[in-house]
N, C-alpha and C positions, 0 to 999 in steps of 0.2 A: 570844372566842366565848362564853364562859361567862355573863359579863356579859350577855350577851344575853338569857341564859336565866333568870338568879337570879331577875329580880323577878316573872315569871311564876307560877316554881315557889316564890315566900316565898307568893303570892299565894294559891297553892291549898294549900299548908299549911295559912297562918290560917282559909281557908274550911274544911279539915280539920279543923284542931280545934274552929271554931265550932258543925260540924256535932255532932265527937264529942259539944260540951259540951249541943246539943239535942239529944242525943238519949238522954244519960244513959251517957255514957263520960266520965264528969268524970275516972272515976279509972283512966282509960287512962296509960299510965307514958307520960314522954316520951323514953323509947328509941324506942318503938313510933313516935310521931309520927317520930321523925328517922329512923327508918327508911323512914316515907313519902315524908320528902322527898328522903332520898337516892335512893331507888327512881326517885322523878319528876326526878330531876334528870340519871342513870344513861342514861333512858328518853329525855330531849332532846338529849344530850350523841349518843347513840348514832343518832336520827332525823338530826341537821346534822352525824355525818360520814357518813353515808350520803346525804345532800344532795349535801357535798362532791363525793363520788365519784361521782357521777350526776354533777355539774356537769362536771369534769374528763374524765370518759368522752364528754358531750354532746361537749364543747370537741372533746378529740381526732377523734370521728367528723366534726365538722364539718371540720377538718384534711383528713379520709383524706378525705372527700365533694370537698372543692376539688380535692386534688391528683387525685383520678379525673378530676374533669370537667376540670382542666388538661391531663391525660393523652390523653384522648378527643379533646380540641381538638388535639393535639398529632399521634396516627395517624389524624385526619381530614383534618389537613391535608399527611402522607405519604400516605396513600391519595389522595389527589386527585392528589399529583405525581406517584407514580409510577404513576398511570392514565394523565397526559399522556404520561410517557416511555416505556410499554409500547406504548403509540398509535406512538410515534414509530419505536420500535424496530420495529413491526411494516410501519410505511411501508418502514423502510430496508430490511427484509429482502424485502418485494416488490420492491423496485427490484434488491437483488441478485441475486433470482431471475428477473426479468425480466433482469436483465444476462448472467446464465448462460446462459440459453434462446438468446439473439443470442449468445454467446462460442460457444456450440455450432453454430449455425446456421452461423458463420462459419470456425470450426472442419470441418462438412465439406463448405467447398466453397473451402478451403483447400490442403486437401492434394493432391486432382487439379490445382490451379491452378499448385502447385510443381511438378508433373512437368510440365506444358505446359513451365514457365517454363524448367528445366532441359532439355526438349528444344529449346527454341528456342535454349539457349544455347546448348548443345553443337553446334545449325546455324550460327550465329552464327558463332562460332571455326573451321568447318570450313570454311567457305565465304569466310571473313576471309583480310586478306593475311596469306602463311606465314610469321611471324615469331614465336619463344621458342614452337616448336610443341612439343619434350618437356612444357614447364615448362606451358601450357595445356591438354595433351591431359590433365596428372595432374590439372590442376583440373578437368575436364569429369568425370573418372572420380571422385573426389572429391566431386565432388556427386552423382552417380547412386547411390554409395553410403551417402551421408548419406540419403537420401530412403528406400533400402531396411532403415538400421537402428531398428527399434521401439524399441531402448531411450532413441531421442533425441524430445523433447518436439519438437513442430511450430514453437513458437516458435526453438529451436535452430537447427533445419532452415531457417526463415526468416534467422535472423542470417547462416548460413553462405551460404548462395545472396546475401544483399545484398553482403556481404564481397567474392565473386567478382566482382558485378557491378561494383562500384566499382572493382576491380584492374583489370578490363578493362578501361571506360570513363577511367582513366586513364592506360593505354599510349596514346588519342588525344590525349593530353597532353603526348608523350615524343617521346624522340628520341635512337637511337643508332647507334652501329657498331660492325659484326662484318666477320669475313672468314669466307666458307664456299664449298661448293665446292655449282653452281650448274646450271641448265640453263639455256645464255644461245644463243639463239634453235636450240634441238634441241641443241645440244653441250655437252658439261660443262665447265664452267671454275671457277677458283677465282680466286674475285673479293671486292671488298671491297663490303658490303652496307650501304645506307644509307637507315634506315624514315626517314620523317616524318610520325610519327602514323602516323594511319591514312591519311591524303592520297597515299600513294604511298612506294611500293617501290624502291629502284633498285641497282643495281652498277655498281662502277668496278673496269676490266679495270686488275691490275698495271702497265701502261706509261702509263696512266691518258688514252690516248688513245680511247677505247670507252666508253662509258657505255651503259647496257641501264633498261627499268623491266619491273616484273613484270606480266604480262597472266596474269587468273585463266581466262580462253576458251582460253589456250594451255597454261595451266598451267607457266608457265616464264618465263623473264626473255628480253625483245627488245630489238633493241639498236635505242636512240634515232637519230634523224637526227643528224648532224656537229654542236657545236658543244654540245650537252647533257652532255658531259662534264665542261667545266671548270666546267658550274654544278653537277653532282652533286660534284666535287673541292670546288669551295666551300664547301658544303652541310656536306660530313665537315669541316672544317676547323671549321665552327662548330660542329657539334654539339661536336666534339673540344675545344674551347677553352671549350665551355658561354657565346661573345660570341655572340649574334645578331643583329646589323649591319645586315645588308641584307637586302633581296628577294632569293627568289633563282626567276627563269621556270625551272618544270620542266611537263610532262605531270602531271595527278594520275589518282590512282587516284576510278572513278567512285563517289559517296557512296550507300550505300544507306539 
């Protein structure tokens, strides 16, 4: 770097002493002169590293200038996305408010609909042939109190009423025997009882010559014409064995 400067600063030297010697400084010492020229040399050395550092600072700002405007490009192009995804977020949350608004809608016209539904059941079961009537009359009471506790969500209340429903709906599925003690046409007997499904009702008198089906007009069990016995005996035989073989001609109960 100095090189650069020498022949400048030899140059205004010799112009320095040509001057001195026009102008009647001949007998200027040459201390003095070398003092000029260190001064002027001092004086360039000192102006190109202040160049330097000007340059170096220019450099750096141009650096910080990039990476800003890289920067810029950078939360302009986050700002843009997440203006789409606030868009979006804000569609979704209308829709869920909108979906609220119907859960509620549906919410109260809901909960009168389960009391119908429960009274219809509880008519249901009462008016049904009389069979596992302890074990029915606690599920009618069972749901009449589900419905009066608050602290059960509507959805709850809904699981438990379908639950019943399906129990019920699949006694018209079944088929068993019991022996219980009866009202067979006005008088009590104890006889062996035999549902099928919901289709009909019937009893087989002990000597198993009698057979009866249940009339809900009477309220009690009548006894069949001659010869419906040995098909209700069959009937217990297959329920009893779980083989279902044959047909078997009985009276049914009327379907409502």
């Amino acid at each position: 770097m100095k090189r650069d400067i020498v022949g400048p600063i030899r140059t205004i030297a010799l112009c320095a002493g040509l001057v001195a010697g026009a102008c009647g400084f001949a007998h200027a010492s040459s201390d003095a002169a070398e003092g000029m020229v260190r001064e002027a040399i001092d004086v360039e050395v000192a102006a190109q590293k202040d160049n330097e550092r000007w340059q170096a600072r220019r450099a750096a700002m141009v650096d910080e200038i990039r990476r800003l405007e890289s920067e810029n490009l950078w939360f302009s192009f986050q700002e843009r996305k997440y203006e789409r995804q606030v868009g979006e977020l804000k569609g979704r949350l209308e829709e869920l408010e909108r979906t609220r608004e119907e859960l509620d809608t549906i919410e109260r016209g809901l909960e009168p609909y389960l009391y119908d539904l429960v009274d219809g059941f509880a008519a249901f079961v009462r008016d049904d042939l009389p069979f596992l009537g302890e074990e029915r009359t606690r599920r009618v009471d069972f749901l009449q109190a589900t419905l009066d506790d608050h602290e059960l969500s509507l959805g709850e209340k809904l699981r438990r009423i379908f639950e019943a429903l399906e129990v019920e709906s699949a006694y018209g599925r079944s088929a068993e025997v019991s022996t219980e003690s009866v009202s067979l046409d006005g008088r009590p007997a104890h006889v062996t009882v035999v549902r099928a499904g919901r289709l009909g009702l019937y009893c087989l008198t002990p000597d198993g010559e009698s057979a009866g089906r249940y009339d809900a007009a009477k309220g009690g069990f009548v006894t069949l014409p001659d010869g419906y016995a040995r098909s209700v005996a069959h009937l217990r035989d297959m329920i009893g064995t779980g083989r279902f073989t044959e047909l078997v001609a009985l009276p049914l109960q009327e379907v409502r």
